[in-house]
C-alpha positions as CSV (number, residue, x, y, z in Angstrom):
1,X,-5.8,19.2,-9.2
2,X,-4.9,20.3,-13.1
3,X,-8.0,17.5,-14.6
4,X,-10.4,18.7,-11.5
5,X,-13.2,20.9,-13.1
6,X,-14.4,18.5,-15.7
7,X,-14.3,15.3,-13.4
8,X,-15.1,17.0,-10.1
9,X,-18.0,18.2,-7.9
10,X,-17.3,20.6,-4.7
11,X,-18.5,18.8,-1.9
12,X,-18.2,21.2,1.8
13,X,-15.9,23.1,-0.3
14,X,-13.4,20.5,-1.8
15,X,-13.2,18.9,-5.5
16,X,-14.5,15.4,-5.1
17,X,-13.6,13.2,-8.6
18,X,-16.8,12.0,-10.3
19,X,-15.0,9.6,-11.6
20,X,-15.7,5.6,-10.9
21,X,-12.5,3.9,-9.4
22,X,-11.6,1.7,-12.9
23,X,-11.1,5.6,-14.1
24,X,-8.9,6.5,-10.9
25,X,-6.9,3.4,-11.4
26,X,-6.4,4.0,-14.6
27,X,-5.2,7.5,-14.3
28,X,-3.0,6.5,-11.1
29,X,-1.3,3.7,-13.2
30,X,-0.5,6.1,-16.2
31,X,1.1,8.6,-13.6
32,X,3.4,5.5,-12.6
33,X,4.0,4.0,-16.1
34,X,5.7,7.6,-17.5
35,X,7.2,8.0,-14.5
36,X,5.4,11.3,-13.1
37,X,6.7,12.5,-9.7
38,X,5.1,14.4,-6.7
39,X,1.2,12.9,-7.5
40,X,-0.9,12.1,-4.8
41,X,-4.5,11.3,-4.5
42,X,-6.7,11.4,-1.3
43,X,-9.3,9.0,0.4
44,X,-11.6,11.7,1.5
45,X,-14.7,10.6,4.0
46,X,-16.7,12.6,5.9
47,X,-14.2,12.7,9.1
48,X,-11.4,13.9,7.1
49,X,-12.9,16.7,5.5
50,X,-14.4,17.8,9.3
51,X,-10.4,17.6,10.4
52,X,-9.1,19.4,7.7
53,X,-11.3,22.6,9.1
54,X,-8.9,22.6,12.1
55,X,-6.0,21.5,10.3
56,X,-4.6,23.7,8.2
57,X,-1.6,20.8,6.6
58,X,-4.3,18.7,6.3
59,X,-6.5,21.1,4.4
60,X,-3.8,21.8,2.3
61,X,-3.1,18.6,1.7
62,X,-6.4,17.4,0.3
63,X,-6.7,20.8,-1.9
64,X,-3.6,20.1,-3.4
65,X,-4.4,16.4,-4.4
66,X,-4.1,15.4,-8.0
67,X,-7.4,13.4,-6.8
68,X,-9.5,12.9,-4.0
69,X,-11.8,10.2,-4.0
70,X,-15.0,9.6,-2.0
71,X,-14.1,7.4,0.3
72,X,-17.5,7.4,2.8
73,X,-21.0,7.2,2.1
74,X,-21.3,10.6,3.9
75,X,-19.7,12.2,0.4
76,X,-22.0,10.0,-2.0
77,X,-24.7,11.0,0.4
78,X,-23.7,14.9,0.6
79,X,-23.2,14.5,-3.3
80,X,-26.2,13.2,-3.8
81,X,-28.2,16.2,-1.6
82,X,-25.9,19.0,-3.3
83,X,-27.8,17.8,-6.9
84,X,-24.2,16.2,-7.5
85,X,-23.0,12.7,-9.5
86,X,-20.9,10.8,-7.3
87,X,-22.7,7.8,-6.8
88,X,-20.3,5.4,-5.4
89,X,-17.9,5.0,-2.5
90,X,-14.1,4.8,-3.5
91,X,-12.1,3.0,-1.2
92,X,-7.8,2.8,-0.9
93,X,-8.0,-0.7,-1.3
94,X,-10.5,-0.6,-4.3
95,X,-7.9,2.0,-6.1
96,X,-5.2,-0.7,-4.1
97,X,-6.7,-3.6,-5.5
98,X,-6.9,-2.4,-8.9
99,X,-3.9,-0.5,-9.4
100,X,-1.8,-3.8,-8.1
101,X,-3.9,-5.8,-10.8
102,X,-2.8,-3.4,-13.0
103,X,1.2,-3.2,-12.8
104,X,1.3,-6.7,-12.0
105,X,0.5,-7.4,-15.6
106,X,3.4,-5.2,-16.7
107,X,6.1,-7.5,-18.3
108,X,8.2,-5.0,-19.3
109,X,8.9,-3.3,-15.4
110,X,9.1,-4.2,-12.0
111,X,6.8,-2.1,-9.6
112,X,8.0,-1.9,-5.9
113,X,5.7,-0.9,-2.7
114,X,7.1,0.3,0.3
115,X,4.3,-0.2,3.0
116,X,4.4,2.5,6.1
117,X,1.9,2.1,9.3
118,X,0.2,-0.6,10.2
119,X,1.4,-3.2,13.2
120,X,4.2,-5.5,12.3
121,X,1.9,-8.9,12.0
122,X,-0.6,-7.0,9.3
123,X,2.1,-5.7,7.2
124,X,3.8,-9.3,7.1
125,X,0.0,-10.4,6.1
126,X,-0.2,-7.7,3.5
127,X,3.7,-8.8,2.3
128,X,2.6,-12.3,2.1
129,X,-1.1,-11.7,0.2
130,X,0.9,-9.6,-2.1
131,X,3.8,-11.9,-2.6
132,X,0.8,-14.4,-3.8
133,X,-1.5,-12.3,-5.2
134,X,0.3,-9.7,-7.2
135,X,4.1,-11.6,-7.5
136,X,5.3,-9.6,-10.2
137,X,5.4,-6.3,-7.5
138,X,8.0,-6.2,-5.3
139,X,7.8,-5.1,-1.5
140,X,11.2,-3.3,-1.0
141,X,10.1,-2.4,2.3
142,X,7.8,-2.1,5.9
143,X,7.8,0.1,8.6
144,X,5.6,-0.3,11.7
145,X,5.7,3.1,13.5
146,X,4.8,3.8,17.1
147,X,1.5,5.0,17.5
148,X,1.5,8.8,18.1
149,X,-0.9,12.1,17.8
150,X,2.5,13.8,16.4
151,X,5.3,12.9,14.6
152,X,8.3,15.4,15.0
153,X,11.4,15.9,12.3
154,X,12.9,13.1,13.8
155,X,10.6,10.6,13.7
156,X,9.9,11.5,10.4
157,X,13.6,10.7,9.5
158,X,13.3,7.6,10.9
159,X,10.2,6.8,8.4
160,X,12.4,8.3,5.5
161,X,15.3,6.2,6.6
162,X,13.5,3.0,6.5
């Protein structure tokens, strides 16, 4: 989280971006146009952040975030009682949405997704909307994986493979 203390609040002890989702995009897409590696950002809602207590990956995994967006009223709400400024709800598909927008405008480069979960009819839904929503990005790739609590090192090979 290296732009965190400027654009952040703590909310139940994580940094929460204050910043609206036409600023996330915007950050997201620069990370992909010069070609940074290892970024992540994280949908956070209330539910997530009451898992990550008990899951220590998890936890991790939302501390180390290059952003974590408030996904949930909950965090708007919490935000909101802690004296904060978040005062909107950030969904993936509103950073989705407007990140595909984005790079589908590029002329100069091809973007490809590679979509993972989901069953096999909505990620042909999602390959189609794209195909005619946002043609200049390419799927490369879908994988429909069983439903489990747990995915072992093979499994996760599998995904990787794919």
């Amino acid at each position: 989280m290296d732009q965190c203390f400027s654009n952040c609040e703590r909310v139940l002890g994580y940094y929460i971006t204050t910043k609206s989702v036409e600023e996330c995009v915007s950050d997201i897409a620069a990370w992909l146009k010069k070609g940074e590696k290892g970024k992540y950002f994280v949908c956070a809602n209330p539910h997530s952040l009451e898992v990550a207590r008990f899951d220590n990956t998890f936890r991790k995994a939302l501390e180390n975030a290059d952003i974590v967006v408030p996904d949930g009223i909950g965090i708007v709400i919490a935000s909101k009682i802690l004296g904060g400024t978040i005062r909107e709800r950030i969904t993936g598909s509103d950073i989705f949405l407007g990140l595909s927008s984005i790079l589908d405008k590029e002329k100069d480069k091809t973007y490809r997704y590679f979509f993972l979960g989901s069953s096999e009819n909505s990620l042909s839904c999602i390959k189609q909307k794209l195909k005619n929503e946002f043609p200049n990005i390419q799927v490369v790739g879908t994988y429909s994986p069983p439903y489990k609590e747990y995915f072992d090192e093979e499994d996760n090979n599998v995904m990787i493979k794919s």
